[in-house]
Backbone bond lengths (Angstrom), bond angles and torsions (degrees), N, CA, C in turn:
res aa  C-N    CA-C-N  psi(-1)  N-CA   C-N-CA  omega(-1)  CA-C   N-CA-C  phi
1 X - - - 1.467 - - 1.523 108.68 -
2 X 1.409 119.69 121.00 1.432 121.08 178.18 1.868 113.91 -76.70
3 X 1.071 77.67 173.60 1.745 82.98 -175.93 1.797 103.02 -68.78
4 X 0.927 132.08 -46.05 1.425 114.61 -175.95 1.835 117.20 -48.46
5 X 1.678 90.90 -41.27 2.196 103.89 -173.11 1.809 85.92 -68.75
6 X 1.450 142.84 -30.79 1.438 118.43 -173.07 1.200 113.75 -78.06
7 X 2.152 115.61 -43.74 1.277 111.35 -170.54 1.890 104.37 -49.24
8 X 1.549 104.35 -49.58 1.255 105.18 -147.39 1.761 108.74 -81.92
9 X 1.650 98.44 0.32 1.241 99.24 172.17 1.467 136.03 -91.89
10 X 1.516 81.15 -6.64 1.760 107.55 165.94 1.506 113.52 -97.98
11 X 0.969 131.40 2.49 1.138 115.53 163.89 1.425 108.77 -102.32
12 X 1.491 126.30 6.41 1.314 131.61 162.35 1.609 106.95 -79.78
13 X 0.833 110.86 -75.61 1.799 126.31 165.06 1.769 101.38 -22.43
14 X 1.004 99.13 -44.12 2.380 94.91 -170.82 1.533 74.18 -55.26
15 X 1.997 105.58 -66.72 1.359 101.59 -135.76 2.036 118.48 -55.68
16 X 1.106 99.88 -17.76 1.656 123.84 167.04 1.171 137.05 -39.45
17 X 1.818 87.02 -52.33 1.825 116.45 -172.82 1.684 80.91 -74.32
18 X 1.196 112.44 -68.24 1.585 106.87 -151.51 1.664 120.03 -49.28
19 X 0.909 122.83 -8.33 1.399 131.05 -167.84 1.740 108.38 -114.75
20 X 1.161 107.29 7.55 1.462 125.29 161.77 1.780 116.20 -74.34
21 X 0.966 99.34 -34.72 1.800 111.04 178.89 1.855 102.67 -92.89
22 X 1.053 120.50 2.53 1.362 127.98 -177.19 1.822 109.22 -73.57
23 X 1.262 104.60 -176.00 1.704 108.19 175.94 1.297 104.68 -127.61
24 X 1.882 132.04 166.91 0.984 134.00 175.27 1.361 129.17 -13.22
25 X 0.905 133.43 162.85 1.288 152.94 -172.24 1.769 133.19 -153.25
26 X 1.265 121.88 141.33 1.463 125.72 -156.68 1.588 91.41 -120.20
27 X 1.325 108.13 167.25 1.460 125.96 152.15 1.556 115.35 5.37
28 X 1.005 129.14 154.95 1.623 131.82 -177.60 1.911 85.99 -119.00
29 X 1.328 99.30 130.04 1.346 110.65 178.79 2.281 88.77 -145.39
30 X 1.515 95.97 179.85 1.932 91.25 -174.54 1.559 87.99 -61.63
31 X 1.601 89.00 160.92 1.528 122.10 8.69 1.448 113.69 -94.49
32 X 0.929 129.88 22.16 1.706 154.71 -162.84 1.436 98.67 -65.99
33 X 1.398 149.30 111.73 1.542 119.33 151.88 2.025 103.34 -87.22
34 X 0.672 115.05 -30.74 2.014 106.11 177.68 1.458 99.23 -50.50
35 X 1.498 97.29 131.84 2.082 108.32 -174.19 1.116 94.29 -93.42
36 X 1.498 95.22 147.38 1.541 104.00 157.60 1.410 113.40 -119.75
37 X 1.709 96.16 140.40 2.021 106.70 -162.68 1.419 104.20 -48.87
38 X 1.715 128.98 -18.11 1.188 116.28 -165.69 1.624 99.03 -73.58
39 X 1.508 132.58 133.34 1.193 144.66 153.47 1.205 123.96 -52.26
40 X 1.256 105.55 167.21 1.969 104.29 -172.61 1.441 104.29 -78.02
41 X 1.115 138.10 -37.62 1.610 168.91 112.89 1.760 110.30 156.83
42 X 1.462 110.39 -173.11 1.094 109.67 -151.79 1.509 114.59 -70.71
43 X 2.065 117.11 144.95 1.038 118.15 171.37 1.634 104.41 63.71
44 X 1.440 142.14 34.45 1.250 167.33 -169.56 1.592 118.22 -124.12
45 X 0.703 128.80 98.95 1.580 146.90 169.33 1.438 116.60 -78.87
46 X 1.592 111.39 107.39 2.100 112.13 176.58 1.457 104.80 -122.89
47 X 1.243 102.30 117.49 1.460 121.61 -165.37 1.671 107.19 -103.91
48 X 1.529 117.99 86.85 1.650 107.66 -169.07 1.779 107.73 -96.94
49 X 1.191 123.83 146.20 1.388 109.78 161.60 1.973 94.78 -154.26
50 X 1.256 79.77 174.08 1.354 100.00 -173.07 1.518 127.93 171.89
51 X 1.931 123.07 -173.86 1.320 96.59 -176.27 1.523 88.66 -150.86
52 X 1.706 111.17 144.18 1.297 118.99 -147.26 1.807 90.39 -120.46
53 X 1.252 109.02 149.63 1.358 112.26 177.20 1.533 104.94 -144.98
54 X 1.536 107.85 137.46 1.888 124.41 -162.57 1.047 95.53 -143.54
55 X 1.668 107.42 128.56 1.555 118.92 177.77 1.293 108.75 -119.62
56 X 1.582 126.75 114.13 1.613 121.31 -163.38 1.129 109.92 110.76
57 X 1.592 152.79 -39.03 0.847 130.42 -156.85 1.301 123.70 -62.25
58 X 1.681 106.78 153.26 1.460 108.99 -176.21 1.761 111.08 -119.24
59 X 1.068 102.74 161.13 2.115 99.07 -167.16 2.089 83.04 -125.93
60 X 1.410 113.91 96.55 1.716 105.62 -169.67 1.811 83.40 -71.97
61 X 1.085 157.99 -18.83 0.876 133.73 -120.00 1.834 88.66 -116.13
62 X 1.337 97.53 -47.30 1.727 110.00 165.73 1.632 110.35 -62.66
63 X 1.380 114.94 -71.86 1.601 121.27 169.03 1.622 74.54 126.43
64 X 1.760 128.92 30.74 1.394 95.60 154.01 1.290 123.02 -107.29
65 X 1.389 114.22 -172.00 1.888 109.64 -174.15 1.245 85.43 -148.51
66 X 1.779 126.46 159.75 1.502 121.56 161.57 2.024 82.70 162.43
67 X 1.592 87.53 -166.06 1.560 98.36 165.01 1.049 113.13 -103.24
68 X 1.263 94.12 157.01 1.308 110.92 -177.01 1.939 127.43 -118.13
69 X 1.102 135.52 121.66 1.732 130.04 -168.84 1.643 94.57 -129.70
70 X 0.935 105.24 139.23 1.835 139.86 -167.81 1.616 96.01 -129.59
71 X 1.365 120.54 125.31 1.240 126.05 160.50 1.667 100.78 165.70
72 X 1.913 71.29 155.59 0.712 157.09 -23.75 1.788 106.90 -83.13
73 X 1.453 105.88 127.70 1.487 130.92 -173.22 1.860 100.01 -70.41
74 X 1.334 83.03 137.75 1.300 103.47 -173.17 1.970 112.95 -122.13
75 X 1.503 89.61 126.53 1.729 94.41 167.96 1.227 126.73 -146.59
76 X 1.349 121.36 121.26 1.322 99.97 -179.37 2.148 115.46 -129.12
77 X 0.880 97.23 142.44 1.548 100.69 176.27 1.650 122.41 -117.91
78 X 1.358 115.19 134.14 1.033 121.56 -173.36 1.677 112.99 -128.20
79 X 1.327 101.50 134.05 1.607 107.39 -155.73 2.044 97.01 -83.47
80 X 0.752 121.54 96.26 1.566 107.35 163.50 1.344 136.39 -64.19
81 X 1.295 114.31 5.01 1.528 135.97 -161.40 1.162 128.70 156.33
82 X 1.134 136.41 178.15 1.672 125.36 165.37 1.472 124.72 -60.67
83 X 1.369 122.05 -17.10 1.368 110.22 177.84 1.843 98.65 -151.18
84 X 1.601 84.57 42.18 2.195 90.76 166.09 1.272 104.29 -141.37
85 X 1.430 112.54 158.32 1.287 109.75 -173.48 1.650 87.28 -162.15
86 X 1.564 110.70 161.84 1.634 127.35 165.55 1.731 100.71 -135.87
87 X 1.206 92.54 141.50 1.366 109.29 -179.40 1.851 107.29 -121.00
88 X 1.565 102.58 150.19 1.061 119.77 167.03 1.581 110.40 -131.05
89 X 1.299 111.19 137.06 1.611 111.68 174.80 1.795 114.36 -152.73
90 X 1.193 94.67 142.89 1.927 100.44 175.33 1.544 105.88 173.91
91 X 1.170 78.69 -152.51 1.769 95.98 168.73 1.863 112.86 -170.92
92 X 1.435 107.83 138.29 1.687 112.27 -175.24 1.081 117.82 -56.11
93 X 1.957 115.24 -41.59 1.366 109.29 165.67 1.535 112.16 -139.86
94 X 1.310 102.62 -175.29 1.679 133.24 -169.70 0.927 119.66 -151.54
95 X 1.414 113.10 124.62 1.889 107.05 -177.46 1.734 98.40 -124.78
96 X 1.299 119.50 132.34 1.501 118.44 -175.66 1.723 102.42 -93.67
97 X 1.140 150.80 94.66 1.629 132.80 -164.25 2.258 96.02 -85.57
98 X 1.266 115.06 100.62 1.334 133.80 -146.51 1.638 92.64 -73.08
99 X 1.388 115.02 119.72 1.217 121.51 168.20 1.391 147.03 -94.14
100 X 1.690 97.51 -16.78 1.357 125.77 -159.11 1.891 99.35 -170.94
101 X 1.477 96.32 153.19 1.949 90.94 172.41 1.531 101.90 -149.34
102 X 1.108 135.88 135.96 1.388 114.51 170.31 1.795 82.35 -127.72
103 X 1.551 86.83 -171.90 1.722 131.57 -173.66 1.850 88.22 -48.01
104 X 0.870 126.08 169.58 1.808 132.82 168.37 1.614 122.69 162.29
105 X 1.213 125.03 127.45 1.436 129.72 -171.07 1.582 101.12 -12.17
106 X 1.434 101.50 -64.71 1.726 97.90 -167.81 1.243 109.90 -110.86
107 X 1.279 143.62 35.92 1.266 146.91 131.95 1.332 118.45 0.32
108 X 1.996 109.79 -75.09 1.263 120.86 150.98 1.613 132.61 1.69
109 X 1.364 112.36 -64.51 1.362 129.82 -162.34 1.407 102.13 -100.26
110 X 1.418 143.53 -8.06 1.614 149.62 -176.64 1.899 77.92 -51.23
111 X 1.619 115.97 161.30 1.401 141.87 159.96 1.294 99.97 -126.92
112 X 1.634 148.45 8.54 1.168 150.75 -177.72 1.540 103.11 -82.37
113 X 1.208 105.07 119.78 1.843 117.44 172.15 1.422 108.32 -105.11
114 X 0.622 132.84 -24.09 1.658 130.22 -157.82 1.916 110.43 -120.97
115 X 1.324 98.61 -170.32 1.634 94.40 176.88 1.883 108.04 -88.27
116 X 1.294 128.40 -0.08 1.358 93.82 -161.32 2.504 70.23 -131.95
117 X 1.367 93.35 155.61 1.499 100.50 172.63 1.365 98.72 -152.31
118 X 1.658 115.00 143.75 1.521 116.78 -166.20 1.716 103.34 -145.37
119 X 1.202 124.31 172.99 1.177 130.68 -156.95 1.572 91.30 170.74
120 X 2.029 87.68 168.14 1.918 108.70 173.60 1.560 108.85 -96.72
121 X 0.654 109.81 166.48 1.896 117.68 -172.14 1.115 90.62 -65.12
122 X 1.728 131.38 175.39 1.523 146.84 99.51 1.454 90.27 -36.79
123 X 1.593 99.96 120.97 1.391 126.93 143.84 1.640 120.56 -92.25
124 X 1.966 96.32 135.78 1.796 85.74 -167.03 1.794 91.67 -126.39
125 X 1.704 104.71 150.02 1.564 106.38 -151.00 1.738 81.65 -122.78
126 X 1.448 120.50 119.57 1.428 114.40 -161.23 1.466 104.41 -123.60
127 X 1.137 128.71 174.72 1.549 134.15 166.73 1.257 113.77 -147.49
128 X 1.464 117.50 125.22 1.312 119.58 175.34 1.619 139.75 -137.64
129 X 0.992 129.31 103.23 1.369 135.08 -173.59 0.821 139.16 -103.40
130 X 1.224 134.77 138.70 1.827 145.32 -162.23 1.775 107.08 -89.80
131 X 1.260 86.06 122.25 1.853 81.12 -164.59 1.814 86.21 -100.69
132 X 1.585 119.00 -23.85 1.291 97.65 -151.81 1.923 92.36 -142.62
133 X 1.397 101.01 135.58 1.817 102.08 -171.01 1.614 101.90 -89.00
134 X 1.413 111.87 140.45 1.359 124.55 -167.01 1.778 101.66 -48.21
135 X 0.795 134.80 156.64 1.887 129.22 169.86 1.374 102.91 -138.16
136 X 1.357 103.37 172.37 1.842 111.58 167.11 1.481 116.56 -44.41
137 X 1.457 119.20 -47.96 1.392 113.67 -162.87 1.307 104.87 -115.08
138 X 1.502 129.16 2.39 1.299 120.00 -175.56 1.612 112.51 -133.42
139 X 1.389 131.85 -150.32 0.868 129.11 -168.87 1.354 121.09 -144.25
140 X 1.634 136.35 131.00 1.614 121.75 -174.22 1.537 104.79 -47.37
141 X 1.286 113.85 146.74 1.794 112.34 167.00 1.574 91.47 -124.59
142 X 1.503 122.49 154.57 1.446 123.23 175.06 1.821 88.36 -158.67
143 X 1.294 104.94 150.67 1.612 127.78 155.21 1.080 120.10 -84.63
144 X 1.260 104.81 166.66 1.536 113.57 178.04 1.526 118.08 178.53
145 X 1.465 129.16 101.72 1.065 135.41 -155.96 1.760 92.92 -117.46
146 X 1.551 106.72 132.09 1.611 117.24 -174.55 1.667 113.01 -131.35
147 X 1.447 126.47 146.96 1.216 104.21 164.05 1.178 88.06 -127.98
148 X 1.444 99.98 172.78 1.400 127.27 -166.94 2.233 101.20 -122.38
149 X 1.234 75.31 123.33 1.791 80.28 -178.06 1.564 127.84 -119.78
150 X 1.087 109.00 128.44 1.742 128.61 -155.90 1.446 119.16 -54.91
151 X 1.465 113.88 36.78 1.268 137.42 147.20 1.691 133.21 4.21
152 X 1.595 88.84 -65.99 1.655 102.88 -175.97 1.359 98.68 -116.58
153 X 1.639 107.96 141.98 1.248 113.11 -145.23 1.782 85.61 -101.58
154 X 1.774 99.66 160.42 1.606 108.91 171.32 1.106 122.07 -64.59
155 X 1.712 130.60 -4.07 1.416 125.79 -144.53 1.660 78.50 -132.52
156 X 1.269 125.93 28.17 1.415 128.26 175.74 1.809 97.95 -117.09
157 X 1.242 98.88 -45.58 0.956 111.37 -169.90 1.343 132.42 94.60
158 X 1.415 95.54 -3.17 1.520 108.36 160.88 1.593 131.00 -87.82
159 X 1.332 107.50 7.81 1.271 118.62 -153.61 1.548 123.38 -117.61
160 X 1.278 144.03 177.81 1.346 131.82 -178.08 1.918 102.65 -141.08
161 X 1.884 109.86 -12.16 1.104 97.99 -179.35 1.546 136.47 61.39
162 X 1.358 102.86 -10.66 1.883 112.79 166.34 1.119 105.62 -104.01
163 X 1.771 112.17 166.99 1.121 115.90 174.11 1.485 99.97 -114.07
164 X 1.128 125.10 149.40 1.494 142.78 -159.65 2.005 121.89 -127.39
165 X 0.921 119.23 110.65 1.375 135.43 169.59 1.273 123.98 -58.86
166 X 1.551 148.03 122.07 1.292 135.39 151.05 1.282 111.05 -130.80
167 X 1.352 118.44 153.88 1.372 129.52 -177.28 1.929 96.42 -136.26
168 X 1.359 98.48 133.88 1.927 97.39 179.56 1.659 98.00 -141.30
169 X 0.996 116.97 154.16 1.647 129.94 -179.70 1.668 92.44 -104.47
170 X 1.358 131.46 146.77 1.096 122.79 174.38 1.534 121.35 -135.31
171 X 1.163 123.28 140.46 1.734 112.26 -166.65 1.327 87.10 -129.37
172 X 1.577 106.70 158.34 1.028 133.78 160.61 1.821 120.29 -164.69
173 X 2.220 101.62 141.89 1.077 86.24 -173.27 1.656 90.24 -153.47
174 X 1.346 114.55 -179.31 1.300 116.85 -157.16 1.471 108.88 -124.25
175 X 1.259 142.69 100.20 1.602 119.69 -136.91 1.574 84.37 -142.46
176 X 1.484 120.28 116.20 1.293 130.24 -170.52 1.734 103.81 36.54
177 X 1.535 130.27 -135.41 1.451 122.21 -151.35 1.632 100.06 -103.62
178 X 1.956 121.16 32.22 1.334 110.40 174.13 1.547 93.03 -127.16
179 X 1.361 102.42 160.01 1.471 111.98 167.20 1.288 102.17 -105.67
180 X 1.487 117.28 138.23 1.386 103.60 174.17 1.876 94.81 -137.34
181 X 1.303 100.55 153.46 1.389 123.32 -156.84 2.023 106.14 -127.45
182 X 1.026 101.43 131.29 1.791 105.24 -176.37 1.950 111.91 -128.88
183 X 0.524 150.61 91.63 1.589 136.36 138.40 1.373 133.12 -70.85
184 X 1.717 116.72 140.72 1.212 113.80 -171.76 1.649 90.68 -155.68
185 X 1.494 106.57 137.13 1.480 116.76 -158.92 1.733 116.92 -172.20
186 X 1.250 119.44 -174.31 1.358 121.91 -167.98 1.295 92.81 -129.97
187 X 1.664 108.97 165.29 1.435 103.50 172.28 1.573 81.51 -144.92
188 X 1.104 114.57 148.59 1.916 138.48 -156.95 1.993 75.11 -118.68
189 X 1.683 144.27 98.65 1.392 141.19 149.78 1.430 121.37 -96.37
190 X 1.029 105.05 124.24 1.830 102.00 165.37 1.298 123.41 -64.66
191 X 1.048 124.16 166.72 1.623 113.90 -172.50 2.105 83.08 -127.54
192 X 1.434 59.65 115.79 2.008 84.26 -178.33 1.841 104.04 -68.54
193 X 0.949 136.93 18.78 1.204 148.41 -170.16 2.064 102.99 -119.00
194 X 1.229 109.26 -80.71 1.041 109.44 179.71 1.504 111.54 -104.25
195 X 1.084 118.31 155.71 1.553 119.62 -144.89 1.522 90.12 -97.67
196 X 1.209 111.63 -66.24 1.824 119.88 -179.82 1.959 115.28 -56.31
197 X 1.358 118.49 21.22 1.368 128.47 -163.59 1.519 108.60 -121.36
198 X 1.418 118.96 120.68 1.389 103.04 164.52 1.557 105.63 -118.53
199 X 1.331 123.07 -168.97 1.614 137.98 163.07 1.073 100.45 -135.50
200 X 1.591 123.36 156.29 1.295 145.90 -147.12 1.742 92.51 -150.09
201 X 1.140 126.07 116.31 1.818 134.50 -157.89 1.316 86.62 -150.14
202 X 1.262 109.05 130.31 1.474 139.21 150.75 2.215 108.12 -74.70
203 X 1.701 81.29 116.62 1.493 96.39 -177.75 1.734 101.07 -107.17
204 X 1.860 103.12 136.22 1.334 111.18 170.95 1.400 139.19 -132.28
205 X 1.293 166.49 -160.45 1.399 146.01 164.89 1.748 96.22 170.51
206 X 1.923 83.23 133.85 1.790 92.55 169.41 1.307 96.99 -138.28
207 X 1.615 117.85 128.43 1.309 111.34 163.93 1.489 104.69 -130.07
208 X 1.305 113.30 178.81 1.873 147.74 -166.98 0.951 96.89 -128.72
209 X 1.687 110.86 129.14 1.832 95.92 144.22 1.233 84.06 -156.86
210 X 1.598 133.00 163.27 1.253 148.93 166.60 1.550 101.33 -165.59
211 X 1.487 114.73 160.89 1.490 146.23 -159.71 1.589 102.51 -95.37
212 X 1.583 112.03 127.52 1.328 107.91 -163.94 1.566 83.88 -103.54
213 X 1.139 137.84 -17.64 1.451 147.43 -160.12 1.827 144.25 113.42
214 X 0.850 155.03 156.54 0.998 142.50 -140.10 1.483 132.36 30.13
215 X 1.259 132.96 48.86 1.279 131.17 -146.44 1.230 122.44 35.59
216 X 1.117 114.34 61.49 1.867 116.05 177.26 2.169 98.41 -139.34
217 X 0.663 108.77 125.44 1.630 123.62 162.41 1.704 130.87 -90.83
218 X 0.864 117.09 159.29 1.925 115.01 173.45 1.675 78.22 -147.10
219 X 1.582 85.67 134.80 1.691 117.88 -179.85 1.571 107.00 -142.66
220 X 1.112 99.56 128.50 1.413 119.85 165.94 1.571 133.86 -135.56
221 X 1.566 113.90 145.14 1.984 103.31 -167.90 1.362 89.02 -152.93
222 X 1.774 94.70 172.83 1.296 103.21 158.22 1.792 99.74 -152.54
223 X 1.053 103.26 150.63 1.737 104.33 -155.57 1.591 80.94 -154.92
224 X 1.504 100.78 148.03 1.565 127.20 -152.92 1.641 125.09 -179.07
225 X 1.252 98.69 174.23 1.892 96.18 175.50 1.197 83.80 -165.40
226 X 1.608 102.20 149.39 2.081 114.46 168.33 1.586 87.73 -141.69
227 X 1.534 87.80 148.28 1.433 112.16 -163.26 1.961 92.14 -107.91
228 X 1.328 110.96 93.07 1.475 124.14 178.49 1.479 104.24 -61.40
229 X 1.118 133.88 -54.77 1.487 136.06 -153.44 1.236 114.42 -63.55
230 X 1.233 121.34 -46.66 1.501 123.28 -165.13 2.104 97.11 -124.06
231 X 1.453 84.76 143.05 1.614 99.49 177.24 1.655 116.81 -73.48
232 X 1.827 98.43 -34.47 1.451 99.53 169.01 1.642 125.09 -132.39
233 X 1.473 118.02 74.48 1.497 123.83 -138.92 1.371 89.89 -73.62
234 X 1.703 99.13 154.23 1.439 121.65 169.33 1.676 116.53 -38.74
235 X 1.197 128.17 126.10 1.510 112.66 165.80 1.420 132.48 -47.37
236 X 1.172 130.42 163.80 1.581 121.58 -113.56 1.301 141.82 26.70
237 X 1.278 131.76 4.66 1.082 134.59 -156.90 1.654 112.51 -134.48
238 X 1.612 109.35 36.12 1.469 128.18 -140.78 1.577 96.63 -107.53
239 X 1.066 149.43 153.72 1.287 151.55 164.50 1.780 105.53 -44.91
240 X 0.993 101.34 165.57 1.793 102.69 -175.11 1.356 109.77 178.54
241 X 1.524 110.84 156.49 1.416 126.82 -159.07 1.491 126.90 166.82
242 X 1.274 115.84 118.18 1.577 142.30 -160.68 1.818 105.05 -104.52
243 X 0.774 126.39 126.58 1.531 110.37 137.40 1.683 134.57 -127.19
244 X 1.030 122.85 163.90 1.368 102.34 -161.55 1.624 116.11 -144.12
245 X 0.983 140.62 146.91 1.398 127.61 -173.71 1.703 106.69 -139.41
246 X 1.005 145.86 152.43 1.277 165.09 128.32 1.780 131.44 162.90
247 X 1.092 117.68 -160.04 1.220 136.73 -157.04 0.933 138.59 -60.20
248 X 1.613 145.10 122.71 1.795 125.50 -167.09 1.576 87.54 -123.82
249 X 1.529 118.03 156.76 1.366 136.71 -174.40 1.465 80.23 -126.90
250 X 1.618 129.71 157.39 1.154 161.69 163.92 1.663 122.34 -146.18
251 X 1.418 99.08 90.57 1.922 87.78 165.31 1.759 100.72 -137.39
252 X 1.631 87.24 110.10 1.647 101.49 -176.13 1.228 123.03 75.09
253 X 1.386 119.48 -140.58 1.926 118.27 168.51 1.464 111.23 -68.94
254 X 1.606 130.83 15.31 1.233 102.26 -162.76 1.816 84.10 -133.59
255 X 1.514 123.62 161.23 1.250 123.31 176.79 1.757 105.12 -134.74
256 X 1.218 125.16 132.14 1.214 116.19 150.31 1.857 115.40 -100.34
257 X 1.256 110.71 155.72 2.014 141.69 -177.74 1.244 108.78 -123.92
258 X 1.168 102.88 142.51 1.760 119.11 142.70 1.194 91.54 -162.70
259 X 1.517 119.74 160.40 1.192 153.80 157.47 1.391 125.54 -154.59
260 X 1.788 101.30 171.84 1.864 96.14 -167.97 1.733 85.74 -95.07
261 X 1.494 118.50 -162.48 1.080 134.88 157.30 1.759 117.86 -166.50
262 X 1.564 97.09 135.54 1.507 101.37 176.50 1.586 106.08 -115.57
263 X 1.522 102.08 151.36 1.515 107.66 -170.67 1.958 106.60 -104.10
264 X 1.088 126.50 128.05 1.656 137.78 -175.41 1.447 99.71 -66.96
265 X 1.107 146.23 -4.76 1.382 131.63 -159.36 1.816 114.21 -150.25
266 X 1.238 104.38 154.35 1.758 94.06 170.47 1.553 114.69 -75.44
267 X 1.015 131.88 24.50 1.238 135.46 -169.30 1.540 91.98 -118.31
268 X 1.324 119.02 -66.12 1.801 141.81 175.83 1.530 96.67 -27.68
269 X 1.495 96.71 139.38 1.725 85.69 163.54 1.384 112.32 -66.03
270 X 1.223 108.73 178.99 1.533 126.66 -164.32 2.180 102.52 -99.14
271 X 1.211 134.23 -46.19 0.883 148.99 146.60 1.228 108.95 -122.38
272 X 2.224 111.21 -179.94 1.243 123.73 -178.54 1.504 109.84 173.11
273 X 1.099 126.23 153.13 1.430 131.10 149.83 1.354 126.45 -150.09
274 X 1.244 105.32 159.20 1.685 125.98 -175.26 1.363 108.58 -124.37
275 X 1.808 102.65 151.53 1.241 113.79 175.69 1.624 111.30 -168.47
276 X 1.499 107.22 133.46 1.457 102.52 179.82 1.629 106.80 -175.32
277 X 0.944 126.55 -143.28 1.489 133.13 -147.73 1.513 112.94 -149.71
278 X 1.155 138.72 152.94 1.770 141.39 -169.55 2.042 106.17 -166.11
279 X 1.114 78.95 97.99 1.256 90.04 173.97 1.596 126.00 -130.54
280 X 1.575 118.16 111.79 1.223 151.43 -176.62 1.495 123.03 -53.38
281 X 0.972 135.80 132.30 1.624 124.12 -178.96 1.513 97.67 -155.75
282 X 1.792 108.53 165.67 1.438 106.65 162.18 1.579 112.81 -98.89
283 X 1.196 138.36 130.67 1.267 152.95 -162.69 1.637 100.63 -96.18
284 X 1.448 127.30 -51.18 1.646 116.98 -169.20 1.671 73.08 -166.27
285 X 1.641 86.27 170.27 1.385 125.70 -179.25 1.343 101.42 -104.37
286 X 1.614 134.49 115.01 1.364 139.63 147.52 1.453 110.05 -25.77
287 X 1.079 129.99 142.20 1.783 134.03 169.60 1.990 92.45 -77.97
């Protein structure tokens, strides 16, 4: 482990410890991406948005580097029952402000002239269900299989142009005054390089969160993928890892977030933060 995966792996670990002295905890909603099996529930409408900011990021596949701003991010979940749900998630746009460019598979094909190049997210269309209700000694487990669709184009340079598979098992459990949350899963990637090529990546996520009081929360995760198969995987298809720590507001159906975020890898951005709003409603009555 190099010195960047310890610094930044300790500042996952602080954010961890601290939320040990915390109180109960509900559902993982933002700024959280690790799911929790509990569903939005039935005939329930979760309306998330917000706007994300990345300093460093790099696209190996383009050869660009710069910052990066997402907004306003879009999510929405819809309860199909007590233990179904469909998800929608992305954002309309992205602006990369270009800091650096090197050599890269598709370099070639960029249409970016200038310093700043922008595009709409990959939008990913998910499903997720609770196979198993939290108990005394065990823990909720739920699925959830998502794809990810080729949205932002390669000639933006924000883009990868494949469409992408994941499947994750999801636990969650409530253990004295923390909630703690796990995913562990596959991700089915194309290799945006050669067309007939995929990679096969092990997907993961641990988060914290508990209630400091008055409707206020401290949340913390770290969410990732490592690419087992190959020693030196195709670009895009690179090991990766975020972690993130801060704050949830709650008054009634509506929630405000922000948090910071640090990235595990030279690929990861370098810093970042998010911040936005989640607000819940009932949409229809099940027959």
């Amino acid at each position: 482990m190099n010195g960047r995966w310890m610094r930044r792996a300790g500042v996952m670990v602080a954010a961890g410890l601290g939320l040990l002295v915390t109180a109960r905890a509900e559902a993982q909603q933002r700024p959280l991406v690790t799911e929790d099996p509990q569903t939005v529930g039935a005939g329930q409408f979760l309306i998330e948005t917000g706007v994300d900011w990345m300093q460093g990021v790099t696209f190996p596949v383009s050869g660009l580097r710069g910052d990066l701003v997402s907004g306003p991010t879009i999510g929405l979940s819809v309860g199909l029952g007590s233990i179904a749900e469909i998800q929608l998630d992305g954002s309309p746009y992205r602006q990369l402000r270009i800091t650096e460019r090197r050599a890269a598979p598709l370099s070639a094909v960029l249409s970016v002239t200038g310093t700043t190049t922008s595009a709409v997210d990959d939008f990913v269309i998910a499903t997720k269900l609770r196979l198993l209700n939290e108990g005394r000694g065990r823990p909720a487990i739920g699925l959830r299989f998502a794809t990810r669709l080729p949205n932002a184009s390669n000639e933006s340079g924000l883009g990868h142009d494949t469409t992408d598979f994941f499947a994750s098992f999801l636990f969650g459990k409530t253990v004295s005054r923390v909630r703690w949350v796990a995913n562990a899963g596959i991700a089915i990637v194309g290799d945006p390089v050669v067309a007939a090529r995929q990679e096969d990546l092990l997907t993961f996520g641990m988060s914290l969160a508990g209630r400091l009081g008055r409707g206020f929360e401290l949340v913390s995760e770290y969410n990732g993928r490592m690419n087992l198969a190959a020693s030196s995987p195709v670009p895009g298809t690179e090991n990766r890892g975020v972690a993130r720590a801060g704050l949830r507001f709650s008054r009634g159906r509506v929630r405000l977030d922000a948090a910071a975020l640090v990235g595990a890898t030279s690929t990861d951005l370098d810093l970042g933060a998010t911040a936005g709003l989640t607000w819940v409603f009932r949409a229809f009555q099940l027959p």
